[in-house]
C-alpha positions as CSV (number, residue, x, y, z in Angstrom):
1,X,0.0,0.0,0.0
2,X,3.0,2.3,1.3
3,X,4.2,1.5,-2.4
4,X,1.3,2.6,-4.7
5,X,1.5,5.9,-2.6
6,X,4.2,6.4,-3.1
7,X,4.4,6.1,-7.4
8,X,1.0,8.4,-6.5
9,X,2.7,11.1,-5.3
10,X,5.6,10.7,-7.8
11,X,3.2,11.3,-10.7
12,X,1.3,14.2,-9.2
13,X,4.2,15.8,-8.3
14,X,5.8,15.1,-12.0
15,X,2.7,15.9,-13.4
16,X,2.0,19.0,-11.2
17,X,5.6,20.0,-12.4
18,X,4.8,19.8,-16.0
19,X,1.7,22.0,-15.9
20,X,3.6,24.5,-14.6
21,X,6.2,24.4,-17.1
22,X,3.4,24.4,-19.7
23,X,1.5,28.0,-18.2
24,X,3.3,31.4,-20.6
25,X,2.6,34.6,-21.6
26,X,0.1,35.4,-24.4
27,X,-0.6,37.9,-26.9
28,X,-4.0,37.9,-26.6
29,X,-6.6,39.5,-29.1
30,X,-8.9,42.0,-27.7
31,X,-11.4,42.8,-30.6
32,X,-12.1,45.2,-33.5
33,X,-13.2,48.6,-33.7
34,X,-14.8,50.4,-37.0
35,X,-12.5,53.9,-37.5
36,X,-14.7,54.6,-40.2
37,X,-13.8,54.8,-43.9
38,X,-13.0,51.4,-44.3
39,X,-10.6,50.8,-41.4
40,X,-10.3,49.0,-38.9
41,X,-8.7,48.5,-35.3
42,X,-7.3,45.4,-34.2
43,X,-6.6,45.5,-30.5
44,X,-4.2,43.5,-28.4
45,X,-2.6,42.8,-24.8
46,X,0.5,41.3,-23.8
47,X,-0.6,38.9,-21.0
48,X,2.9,38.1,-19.0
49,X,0.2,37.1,-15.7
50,X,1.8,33.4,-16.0
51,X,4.5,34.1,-17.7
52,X,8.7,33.1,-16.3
53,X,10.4,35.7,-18.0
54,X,10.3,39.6,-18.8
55,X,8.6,39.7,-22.7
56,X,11.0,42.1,-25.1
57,X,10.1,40.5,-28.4
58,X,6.5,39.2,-30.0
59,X,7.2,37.8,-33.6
60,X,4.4,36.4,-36.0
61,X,5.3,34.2,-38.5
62,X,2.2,35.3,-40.1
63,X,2.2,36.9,-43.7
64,X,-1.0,38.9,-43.4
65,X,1.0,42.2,-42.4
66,X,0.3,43.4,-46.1
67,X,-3.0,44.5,-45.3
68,X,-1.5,46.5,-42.3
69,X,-2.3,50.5,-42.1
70,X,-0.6,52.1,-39.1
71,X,0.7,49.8,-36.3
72,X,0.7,51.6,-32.5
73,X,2.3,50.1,-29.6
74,X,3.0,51.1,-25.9
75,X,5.4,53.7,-24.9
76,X,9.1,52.2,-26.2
77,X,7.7,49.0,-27.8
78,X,8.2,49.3,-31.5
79,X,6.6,47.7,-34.8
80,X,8.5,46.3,-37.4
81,X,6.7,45.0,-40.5
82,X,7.7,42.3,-42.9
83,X,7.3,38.9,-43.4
84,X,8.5,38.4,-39.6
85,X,6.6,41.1,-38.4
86,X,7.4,41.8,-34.9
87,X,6.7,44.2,-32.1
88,X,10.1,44.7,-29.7
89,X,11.3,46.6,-26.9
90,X,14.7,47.0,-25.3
91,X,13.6,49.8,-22.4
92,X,9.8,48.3,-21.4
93,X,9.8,44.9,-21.2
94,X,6.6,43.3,-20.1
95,X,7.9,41.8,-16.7
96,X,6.2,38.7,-15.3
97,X,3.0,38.8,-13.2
98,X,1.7,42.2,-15.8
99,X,0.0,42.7,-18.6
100,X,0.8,45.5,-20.9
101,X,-1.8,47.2,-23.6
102,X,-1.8,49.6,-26.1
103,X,-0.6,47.0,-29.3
104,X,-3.3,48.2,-32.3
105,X,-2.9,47.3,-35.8
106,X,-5.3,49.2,-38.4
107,X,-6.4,47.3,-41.7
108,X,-8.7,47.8,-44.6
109,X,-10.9,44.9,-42.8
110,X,-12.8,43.5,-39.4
111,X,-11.5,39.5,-40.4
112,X,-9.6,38.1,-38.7
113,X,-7.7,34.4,-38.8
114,X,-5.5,32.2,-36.4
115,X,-2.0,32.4,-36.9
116,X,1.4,32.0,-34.5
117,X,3.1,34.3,-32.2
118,X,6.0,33.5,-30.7
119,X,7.5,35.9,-27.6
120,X,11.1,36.1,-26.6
121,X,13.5,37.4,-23.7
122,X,15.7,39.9,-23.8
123,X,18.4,37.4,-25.8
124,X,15.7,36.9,-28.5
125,X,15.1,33.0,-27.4
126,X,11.7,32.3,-27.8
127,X,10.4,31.1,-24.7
128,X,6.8,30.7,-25.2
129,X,4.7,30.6,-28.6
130,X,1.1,30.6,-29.2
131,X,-2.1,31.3,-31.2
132,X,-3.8,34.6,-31.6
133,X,-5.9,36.4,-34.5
134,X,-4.4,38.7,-36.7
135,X,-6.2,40.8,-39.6
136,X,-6.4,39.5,-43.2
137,X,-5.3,41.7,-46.2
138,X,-8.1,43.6,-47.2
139,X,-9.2,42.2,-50.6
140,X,-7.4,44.4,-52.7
141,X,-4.7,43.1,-51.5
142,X,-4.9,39.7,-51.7
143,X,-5.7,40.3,-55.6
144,X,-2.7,42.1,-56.3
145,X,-0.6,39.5,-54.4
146,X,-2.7,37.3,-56.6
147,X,-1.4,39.2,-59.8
148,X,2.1,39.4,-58.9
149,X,2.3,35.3,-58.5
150,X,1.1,34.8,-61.4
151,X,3.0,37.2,-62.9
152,X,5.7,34.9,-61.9
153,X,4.9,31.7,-62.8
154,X,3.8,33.5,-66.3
155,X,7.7,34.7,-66.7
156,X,9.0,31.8,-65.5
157,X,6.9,30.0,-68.5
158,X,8.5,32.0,-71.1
């Protein structure tokens, strides 16, 4: 009996342990907001709550920044678009047990999809990635990346 108590309170403990390990901060989406004139206000907060480390870096892997108008961010945090798009911070980090607001990205539409975050530390070693919801290109957009592909392929042909 002593035994089975014991391998008990091995596995909660290990399994305690890895729920821990598994809790990080989150860029989490708050919602959209009509500007008017056919924009649109994506808002977001950096949840560092549960998090182990101070947050200096949030990257997407996502390619959706095309649709992007103008990007805001707190105080010190900056926005840099491309196909890693990232927001970044060397003075403000989001140390653990806050939450800092004030990320906003304006696009040409209210859609949203799922696509990766991943946040780093001051070393730029991602240390916790995720899922939030970032705008789609607006469909103008889309059509000219359209265009341009298959302006490609077309030259490619010839």
């Amino acid at each position: 009996m002593k035994r089975g108590a014991l391998i008990l309170a091995v596995v909660a403990a290990f399994a305690g342990n890895a729920m821990a390990n598994a809790v990080g901060a989150d860029f989490r989406y708050e919602g959209c907001t009509d500007l008017g004139g056919g924009m649109y206000a994506h808002d977001y907060v950096l949840d560092n709550t549960f998090g182990s480390v101070s947050v200096y870096d949030v990257e997407t892997d996502f390619h959706y920044y095309y649709g992007w108008g103008d990007v805001h961010t707190p105080e010190n945090w900056y926005c840099y678009k491309g196909p890693m798009s990232r927001f970044e911070t060397e003075e403000a980090p989001c140390n653990v047990g806050y939450e800092q607001g004030g990320f906003r990205i304006e696009a040409g539409t209210p859609t949203v999809e799922y696509g990766y975050f991943s946040i780093t530390d001051l070393n730029h070693e991602v240390v916790w990635e995720g899922q939030t919801q970032w705008p789609l290109p607006e469909p103008a957009s889309l059509s000219l990346l359209l265009l341009g592909g298959l302006a490609l392929v077309g030259r490619r042909r010839r």
